[in-house]
C-alpha positions in Angstrom: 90.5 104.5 94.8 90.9 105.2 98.6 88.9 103.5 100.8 86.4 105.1 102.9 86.8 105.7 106.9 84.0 102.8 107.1 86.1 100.3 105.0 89.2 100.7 107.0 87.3 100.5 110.4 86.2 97.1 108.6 89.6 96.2 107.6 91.1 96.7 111.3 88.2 94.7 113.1 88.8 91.9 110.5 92.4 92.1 111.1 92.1 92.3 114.6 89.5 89.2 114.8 92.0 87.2 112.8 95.2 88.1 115.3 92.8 87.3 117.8 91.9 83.4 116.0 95.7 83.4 115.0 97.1 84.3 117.5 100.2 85.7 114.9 101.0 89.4 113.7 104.0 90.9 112.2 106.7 92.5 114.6 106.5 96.6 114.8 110.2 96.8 113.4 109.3 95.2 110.5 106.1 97.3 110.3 108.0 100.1 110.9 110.8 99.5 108.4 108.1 99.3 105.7 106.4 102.3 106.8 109.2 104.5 106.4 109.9 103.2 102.9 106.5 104.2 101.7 106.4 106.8 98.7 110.0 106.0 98.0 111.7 104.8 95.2 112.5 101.5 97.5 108.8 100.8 98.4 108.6 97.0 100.0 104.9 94.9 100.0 103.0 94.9 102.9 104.4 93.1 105.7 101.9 89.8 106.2 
């Protein structure tokens, strides 16, 4: 089921308090690599 606008504006400000406490993210290339793969046959996980 797709989340709803709400959850994923709830998912961004948790993610964004935890970069904040962390102080750690994932690089845009690798982002971006995983991105581009999505809805192909060579879908990776989510970059954590």
């Amino acid at each position: 089921m797709p989340l709803t606008e709400a959850q994923m504006v709830q998912q961004s400000k948790l993610a964004l308090e935890e970069y904040h406490r962390q102080g750690s993210g994932v690089a845009h290339n690798t982002v971006r690599k995983w991105a581009d793969n999505l809805g192909t046959d060579e879908e990776h996980p989510c970059p954590r």
